[in-house]
C-alpha positions as CSV (number, residue, x, y, z in Angstrom):
1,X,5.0,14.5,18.4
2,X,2.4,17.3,17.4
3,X,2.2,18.7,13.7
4,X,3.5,22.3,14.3
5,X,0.6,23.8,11.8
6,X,-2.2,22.0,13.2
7,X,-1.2,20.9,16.6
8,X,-2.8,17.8,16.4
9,X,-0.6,14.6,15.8
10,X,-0.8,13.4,12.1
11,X,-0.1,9.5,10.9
12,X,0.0,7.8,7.7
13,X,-0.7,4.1,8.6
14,X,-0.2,1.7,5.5
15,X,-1.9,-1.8,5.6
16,X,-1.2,-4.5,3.0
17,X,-3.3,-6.1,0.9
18,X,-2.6,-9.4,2.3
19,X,-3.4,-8.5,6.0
20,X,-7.2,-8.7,4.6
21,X,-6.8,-12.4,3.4
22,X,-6.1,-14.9,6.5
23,X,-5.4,-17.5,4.7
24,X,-6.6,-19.7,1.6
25,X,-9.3,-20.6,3.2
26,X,-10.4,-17.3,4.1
27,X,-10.6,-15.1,1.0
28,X,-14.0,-14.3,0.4
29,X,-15.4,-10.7,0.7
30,X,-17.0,-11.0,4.2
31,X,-14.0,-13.3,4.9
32,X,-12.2,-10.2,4.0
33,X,-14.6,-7.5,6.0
34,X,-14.1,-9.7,8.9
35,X,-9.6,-9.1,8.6
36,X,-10.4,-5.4,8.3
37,X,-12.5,-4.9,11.3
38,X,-9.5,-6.3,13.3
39,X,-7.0,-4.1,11.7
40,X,-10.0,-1.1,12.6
41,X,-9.9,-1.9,15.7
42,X,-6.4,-1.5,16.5
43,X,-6.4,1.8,14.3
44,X,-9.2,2.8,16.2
45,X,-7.0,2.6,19.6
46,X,-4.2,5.1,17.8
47,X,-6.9,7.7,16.4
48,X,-8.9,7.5,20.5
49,X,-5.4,8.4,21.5
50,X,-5.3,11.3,19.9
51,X,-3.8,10.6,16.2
52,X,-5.3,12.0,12.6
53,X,-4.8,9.1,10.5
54,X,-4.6,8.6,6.7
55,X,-4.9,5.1,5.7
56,X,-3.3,3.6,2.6
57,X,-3.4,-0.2,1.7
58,X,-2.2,-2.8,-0.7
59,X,-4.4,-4.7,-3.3
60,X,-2.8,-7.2,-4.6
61,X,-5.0,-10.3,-4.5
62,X,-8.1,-8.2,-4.6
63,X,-7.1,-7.0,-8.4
64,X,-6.2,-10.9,-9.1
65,X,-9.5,-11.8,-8.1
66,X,-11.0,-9.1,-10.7
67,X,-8.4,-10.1,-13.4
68,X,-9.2,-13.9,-13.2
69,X,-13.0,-13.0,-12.8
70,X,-12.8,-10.8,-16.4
71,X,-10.9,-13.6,-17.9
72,X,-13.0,-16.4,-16.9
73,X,-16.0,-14.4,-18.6
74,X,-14.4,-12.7,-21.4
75,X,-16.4,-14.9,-23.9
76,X,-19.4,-13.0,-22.5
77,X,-18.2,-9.5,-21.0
78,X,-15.7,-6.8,-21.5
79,X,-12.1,-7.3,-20.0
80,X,-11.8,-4.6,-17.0
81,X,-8.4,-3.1,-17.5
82,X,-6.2,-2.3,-14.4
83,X,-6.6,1.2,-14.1
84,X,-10.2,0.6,-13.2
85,X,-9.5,-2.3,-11.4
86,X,-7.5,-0.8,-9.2
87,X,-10.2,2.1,-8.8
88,X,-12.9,-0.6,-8.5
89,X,-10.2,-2.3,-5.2
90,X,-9.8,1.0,-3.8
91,X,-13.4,1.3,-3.5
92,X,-14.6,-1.9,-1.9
93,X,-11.4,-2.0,0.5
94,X,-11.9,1.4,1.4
95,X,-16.0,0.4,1.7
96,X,-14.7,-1.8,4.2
97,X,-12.7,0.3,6.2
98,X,-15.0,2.9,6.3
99,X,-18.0,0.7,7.9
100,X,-15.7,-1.1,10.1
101,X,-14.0,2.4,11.6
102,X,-17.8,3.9,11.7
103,X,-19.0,0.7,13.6
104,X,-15.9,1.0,16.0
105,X,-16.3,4.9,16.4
106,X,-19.9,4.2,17.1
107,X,-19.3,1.3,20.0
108,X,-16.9,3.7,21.8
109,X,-18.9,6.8,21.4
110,X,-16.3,8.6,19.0
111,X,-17.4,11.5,17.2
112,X,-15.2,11.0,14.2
113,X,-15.7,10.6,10.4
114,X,-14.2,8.7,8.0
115,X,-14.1,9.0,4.2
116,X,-12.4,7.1,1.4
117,X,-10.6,9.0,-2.0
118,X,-9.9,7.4,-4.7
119,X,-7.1,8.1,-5.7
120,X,-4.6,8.6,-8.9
121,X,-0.9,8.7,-8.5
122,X,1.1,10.5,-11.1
123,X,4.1,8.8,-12.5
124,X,6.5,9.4,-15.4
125,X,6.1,8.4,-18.9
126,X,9.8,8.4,-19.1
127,X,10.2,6.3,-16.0
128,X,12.5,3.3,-17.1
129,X,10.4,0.7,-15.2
130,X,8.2,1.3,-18.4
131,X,10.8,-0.2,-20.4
132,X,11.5,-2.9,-17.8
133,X,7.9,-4.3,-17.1
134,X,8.5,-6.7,-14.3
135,X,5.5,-6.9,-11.9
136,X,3.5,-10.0,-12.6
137,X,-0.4,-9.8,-12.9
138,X,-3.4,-12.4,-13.3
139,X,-3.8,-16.0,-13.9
140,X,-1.5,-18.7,-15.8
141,X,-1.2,-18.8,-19.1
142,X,-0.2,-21.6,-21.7
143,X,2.6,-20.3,-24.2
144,X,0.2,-20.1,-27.3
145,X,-2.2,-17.7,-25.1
146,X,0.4,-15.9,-23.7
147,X,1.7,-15.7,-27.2
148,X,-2.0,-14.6,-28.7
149,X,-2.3,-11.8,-26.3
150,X,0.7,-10.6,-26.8
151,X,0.1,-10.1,-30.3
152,X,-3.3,-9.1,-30.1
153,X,-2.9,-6.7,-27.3
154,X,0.3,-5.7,-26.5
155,X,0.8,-7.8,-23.5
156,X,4.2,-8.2,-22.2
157,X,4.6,-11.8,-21.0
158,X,7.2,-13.9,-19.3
159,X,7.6,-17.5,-18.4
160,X,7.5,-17.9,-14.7
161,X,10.0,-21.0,-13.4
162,X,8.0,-23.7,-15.5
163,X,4.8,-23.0,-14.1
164,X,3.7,-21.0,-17.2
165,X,3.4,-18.2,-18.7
166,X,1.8,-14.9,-17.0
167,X,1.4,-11.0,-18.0
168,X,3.8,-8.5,-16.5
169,X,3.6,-4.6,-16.1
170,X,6.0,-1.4,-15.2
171,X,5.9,-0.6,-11.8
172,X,6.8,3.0,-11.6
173,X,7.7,5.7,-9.2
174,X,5.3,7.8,-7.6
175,X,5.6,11.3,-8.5
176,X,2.5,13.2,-7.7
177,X,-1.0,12.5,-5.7
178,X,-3.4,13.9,-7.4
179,X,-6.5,14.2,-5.0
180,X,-3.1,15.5,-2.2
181,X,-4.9,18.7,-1.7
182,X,-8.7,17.1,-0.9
183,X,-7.1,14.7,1.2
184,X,-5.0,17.7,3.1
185,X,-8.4,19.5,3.6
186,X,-9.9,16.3,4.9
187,X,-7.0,15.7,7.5
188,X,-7.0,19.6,8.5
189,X,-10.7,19.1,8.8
190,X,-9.9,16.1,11.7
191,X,-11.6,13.4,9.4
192,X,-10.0,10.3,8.9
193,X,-9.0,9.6,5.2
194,X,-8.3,6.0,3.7
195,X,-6.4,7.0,0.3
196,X,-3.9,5.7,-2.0
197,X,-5.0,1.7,-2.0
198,X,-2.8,0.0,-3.8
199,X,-0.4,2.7,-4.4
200,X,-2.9,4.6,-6.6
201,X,-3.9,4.4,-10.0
202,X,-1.4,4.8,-11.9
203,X,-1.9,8.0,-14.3
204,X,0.1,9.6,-16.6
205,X,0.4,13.4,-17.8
206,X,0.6,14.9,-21.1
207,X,2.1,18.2,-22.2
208,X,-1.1,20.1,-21.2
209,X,-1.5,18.6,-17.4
210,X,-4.6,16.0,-19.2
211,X,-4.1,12.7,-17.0
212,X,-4.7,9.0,-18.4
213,X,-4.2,6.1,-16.5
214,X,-2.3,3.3,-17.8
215,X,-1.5,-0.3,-16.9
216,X,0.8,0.0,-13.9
217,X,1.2,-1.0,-10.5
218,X,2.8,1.7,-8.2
219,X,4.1,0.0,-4.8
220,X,1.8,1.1,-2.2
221,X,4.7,1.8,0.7
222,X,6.4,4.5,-1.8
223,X,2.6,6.2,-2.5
224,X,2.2,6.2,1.4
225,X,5.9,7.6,1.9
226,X,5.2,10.1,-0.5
227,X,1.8,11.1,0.9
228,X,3.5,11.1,4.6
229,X,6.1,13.7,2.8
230,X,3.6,15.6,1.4
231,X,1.4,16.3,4.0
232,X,4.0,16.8,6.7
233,X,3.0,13.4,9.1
234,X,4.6,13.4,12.2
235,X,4.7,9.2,11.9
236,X,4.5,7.0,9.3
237,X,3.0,3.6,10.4
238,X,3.4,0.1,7.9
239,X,1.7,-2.7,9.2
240,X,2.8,-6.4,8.0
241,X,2.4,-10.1,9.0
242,X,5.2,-9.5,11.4
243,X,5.5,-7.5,14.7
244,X,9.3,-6.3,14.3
245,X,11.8,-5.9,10.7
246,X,14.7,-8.9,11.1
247,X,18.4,-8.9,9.7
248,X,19.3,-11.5,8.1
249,X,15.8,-13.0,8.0
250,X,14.9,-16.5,7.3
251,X,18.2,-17.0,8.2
252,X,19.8,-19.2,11.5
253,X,21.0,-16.0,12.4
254,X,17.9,-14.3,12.7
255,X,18.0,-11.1,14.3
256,X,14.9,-8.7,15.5
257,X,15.5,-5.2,15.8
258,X,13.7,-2.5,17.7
259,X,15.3,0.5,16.9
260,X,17.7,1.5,13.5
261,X,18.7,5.1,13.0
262,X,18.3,6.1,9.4
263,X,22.2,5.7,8.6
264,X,21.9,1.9,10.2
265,X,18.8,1.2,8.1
266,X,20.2,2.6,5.2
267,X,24.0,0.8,5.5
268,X,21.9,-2.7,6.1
269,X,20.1,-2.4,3.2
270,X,22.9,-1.5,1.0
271,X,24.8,-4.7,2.3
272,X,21.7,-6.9,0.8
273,X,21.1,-10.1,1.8
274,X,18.8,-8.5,5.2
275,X,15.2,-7.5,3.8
276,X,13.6,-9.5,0.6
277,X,12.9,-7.5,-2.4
278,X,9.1,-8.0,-3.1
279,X,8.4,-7.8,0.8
280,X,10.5,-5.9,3.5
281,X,13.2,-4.3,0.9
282,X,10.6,-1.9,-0.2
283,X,9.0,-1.0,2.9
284,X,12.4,-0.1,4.1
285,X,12.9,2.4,1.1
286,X,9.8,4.0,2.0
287,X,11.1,4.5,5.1
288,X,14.0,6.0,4.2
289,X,12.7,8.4,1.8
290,X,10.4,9.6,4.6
291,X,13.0,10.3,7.2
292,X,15.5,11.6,4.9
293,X,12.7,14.4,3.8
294,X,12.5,15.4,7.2
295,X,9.9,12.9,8.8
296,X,10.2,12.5,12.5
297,X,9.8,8.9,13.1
298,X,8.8,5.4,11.5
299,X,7.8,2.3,12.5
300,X,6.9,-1.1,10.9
301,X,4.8,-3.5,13.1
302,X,2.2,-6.1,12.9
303,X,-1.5,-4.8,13.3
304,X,-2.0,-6.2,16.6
305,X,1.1,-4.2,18.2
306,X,-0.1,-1.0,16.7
307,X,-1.0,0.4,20.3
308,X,2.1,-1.2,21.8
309,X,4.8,0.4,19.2
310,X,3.4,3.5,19.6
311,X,4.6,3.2,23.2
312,X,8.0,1.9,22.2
313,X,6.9,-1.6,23.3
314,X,6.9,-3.5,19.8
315,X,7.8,-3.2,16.4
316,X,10.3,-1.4,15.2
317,X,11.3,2.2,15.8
318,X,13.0,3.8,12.6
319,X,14.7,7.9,13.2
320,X,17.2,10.6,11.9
């Protein structure tokens, strides 16, 4: 499973933003260093084995902490809009990463480098999700605040099952990578790139190619699908809290699966009721779009069975 243009073997490995937070009681930042160095490690096995790897993550409760942060001390400081606090995520994750992978390089006697892009992700002005906003961000609001923003800033807002009221935003489609071509050199040049955290920030385009971002959350498993696309992987790798994907999950009937072609994965999602929208729905979309572009092989695992899927010996194994 060799790239044909570089002969080396090329992966996309996506890790969520969640797989850095243990649990409540383990959220601070060296709380969160600590999760990373475990995932590191086991990406540190596939790249010793041979791979070029791209790492994308999620972000989610790392731009809630920076939200709730800028609210708590608006009375004093500047909001931080999402665009740059999903650049300001993308750097501290990636900080993290990159030490962690150096560290790990350094114990084994690797000679490998690592590098962190941050990264914009093109999407459509016309893209309905913008006239759907749907993906809920920050704290808790009461109605007259959520009101009073809404007015005074343009917030959409939406009461969420009695537990008040909370700001929601489009979540578009990926279109474009901006930084695609300095990550290809990077990859070409065997150095390990951590790009696209959190899906990217979202950016838009006007008639003349100028970018902007805008207040959007892109779903990090379509950004790494369409970087694994783009710059021909031969695997694309999602990690989540659990080692295999599951019809029927949470369900008596429970079942794990190792292996689904991409017409099996594709008829099971159609039927519904198999993989949770918000969770393993999307990841299975991202699969899809990758092996239906051409890509050789998928798998969605837990971090720990990294080294064991790659041998067929966990997860589960997604092809044509």
């Amino acid at each position: 499973m060799k790239n044909e243009k570089s002969g080396r073997k090329l992966a996309v490995v996506a890790i969520g933003g969640n797989s850095l937070i243990i649990d409540k009681r383990h959220m601070t930042v060296e709380d969160q260093y600590a999760a990373a160095h475990e995932t590191c490690v086991h990406i540190a096995d596939m790249i010793e084995a041979g791979w070029t790897v791209a790492i994308t993550h999620g972000n989610g409760p790392q731009v809630g902490f920076i939200l709730r942060r800028s609210e708590l001390s608006r009375h004093e400081l500047h909001e931080v809009p999402l665009d740059a606090c999903n650049a300001d995520t993308q750097g501290a994750i990636g900080y993290a990463i990159q030490q962690n992978l150096y560290n790990e390089f350094l114990r084994r006697g690797m000679d490998k480098n690592v590098v962190t892009v941050v990264t914009q992700v093109e999407v459509k002005a016309e893209d309905p999700a913008f006239a759907r906003p749907s993906k809920p961000i920050g704290t808790f609001m009461s109605a007259a605040d959520a009101e009073r923003r809404r007015k005074e800033d343009g917030w959409e807002v939406i009461e969420d099952a009695g537990r008040g009221w909370r700001r929601v935003v489009p979540s578009p489609r990926p279109v474009r990578i901006v930084e695609e071509p300095a990550v290809r050199e990077l990859l070409d040049a065997g150095i390990i790139v951590v790009a696209g955290g959190g899906g990217g920030i979202a950016v838009v385009a006007d008639e003349g190619g100028v970018l902007k971002g805008v207040a959007a959350v892109i779903d990090k498993d379509y950004t790494s699908s369409l970087l694994a696309r783009r710059i021909g992987a031969d695997l694309f790798l999602i990690t989540t809290a659990v080692d295999r994907v599951s019809l029927n999950f949470g369900k008596p009937d429970q079942e794990p699966v190792d292996h689904m072609t991409l017409a099996e994965a594709r008829r099971r999602l159609d039927e519904g009721g198999h993989f949770a929208e918000g969770s393993m729905a999307p990841k299975i979309r991202a699969v899809l779009e990758f092996l239906e572009a051409g890509g050789g092989e998928a798998v969605i695992t837990d971090p720990p069975s990294i080294a064991k899927a790659l041998r067929g010996e966990a997860g589960t194994r997604f092809t044509p």
